[in-house]
C-alpha positions as CSV (number, residue, x, y, z in Angstrom):
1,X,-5.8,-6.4,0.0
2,X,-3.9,-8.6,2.3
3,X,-2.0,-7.3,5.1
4,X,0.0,-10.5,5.7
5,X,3.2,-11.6,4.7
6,X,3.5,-15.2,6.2
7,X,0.9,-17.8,6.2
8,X,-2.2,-17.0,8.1
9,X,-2.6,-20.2,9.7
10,X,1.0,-19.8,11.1
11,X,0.2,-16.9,13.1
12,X,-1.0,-17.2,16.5
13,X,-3.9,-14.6,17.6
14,X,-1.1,-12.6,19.4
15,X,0.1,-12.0,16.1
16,X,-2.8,-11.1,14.6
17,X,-3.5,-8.5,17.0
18,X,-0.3,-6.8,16.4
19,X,-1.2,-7.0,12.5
20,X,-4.7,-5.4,13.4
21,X,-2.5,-3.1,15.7
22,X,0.1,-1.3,13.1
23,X,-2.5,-1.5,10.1
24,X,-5.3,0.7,12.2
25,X,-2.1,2.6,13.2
26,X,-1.1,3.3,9.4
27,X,-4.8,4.1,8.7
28,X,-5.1,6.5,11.4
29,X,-1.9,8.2,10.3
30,X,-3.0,8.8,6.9
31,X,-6.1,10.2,8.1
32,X,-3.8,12.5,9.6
33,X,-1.8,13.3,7.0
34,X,-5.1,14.0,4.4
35,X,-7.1,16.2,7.1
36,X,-3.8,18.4,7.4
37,X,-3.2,18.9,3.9
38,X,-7.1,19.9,4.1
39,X,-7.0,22.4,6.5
40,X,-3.8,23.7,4.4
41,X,-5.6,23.7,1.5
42,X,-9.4,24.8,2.7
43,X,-10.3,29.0,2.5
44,X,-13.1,28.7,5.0
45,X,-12.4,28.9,8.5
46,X,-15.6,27.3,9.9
47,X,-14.1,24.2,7.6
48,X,-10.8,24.7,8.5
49,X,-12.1,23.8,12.5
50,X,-14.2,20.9,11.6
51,X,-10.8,19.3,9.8
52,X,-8.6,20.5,13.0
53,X,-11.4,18.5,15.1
54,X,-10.8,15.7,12.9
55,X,-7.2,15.4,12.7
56,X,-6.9,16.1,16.3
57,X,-9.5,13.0,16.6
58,X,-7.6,10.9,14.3
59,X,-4.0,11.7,16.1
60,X,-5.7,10.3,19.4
61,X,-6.7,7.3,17.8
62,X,-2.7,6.9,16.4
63,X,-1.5,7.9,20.1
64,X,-3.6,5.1,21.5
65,X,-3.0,2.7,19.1
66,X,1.2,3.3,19.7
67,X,0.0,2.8,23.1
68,X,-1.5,-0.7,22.7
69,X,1.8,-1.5,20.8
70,X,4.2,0.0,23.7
71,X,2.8,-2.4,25.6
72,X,1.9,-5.7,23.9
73,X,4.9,-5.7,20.9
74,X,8.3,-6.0,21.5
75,X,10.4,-3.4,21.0
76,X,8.2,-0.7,21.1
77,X,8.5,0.3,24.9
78,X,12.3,0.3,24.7
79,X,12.1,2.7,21.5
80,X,9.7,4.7,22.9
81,X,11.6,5.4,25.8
82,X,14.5,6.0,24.1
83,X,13.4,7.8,21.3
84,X,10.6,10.2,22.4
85,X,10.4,13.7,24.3
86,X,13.6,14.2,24.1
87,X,14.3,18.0,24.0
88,X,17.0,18.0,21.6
89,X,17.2,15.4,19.6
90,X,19.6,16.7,16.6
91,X,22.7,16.6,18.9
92,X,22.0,13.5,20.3
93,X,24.1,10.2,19.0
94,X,23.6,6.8,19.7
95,X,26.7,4.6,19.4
96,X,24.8,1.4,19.3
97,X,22.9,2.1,16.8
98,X,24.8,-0.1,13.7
99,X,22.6,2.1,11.2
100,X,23.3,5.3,12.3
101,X,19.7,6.3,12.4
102,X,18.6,8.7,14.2
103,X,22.2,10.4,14.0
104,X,21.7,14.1,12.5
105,X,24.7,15.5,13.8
106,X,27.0,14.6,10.4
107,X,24.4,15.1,8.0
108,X,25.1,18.1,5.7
């Protein structure tokens, strides 16, 4: 599979990194998302907290990953900021966002 959508040779190691950076990010979150339907699914506890232990492992790796991204690819700080631990998020607008996202307040 090839994770790139421009010319290899176009992209400067900077770039790479950030490719290396959101594809470990999408593989961590999948683990994520498999180890929790897991534990959902599993009827043996001593399972069950191996699984927790691993999803708990994989959401680190995610966390540290968004952190390498916060601080080497644009845009990501700023979001994060914005965006994240907010208490109440459902009532919050943002005016200069030209695609509404994040807006929750209208939606029926």
């Amino acid at each position: 599979m090839n994770d790139y959508h421009e010319p290899i040779e176009k992209l400067d190691e900077h770039a790479l990194n950030c490719v290396r950076a959101l594809k470990s990010l999408m593989e961590e979150v999948e683990a994520v998302n498999w180890y929790h339907q897991r534990i959902a699914a599993s009827n043996d506890e001593d399972l069950k907290h191996i699984l927790e232990h691993n999803r708990n492992e994989e959401i680190e790796h995610a966390c540290m990953a968004l952190e390498w991204l916060r601080k080497n690819m644009p845009g990501w700080d700023e979001e994060m900021r914005r965006n994240l631990f907010k208490e109440d998020k459902t009532d919050e607008t943002n005016e200069n966002d030209s695609l509404n996202i994040g807006n929750l307040k209208n939606m029926k």
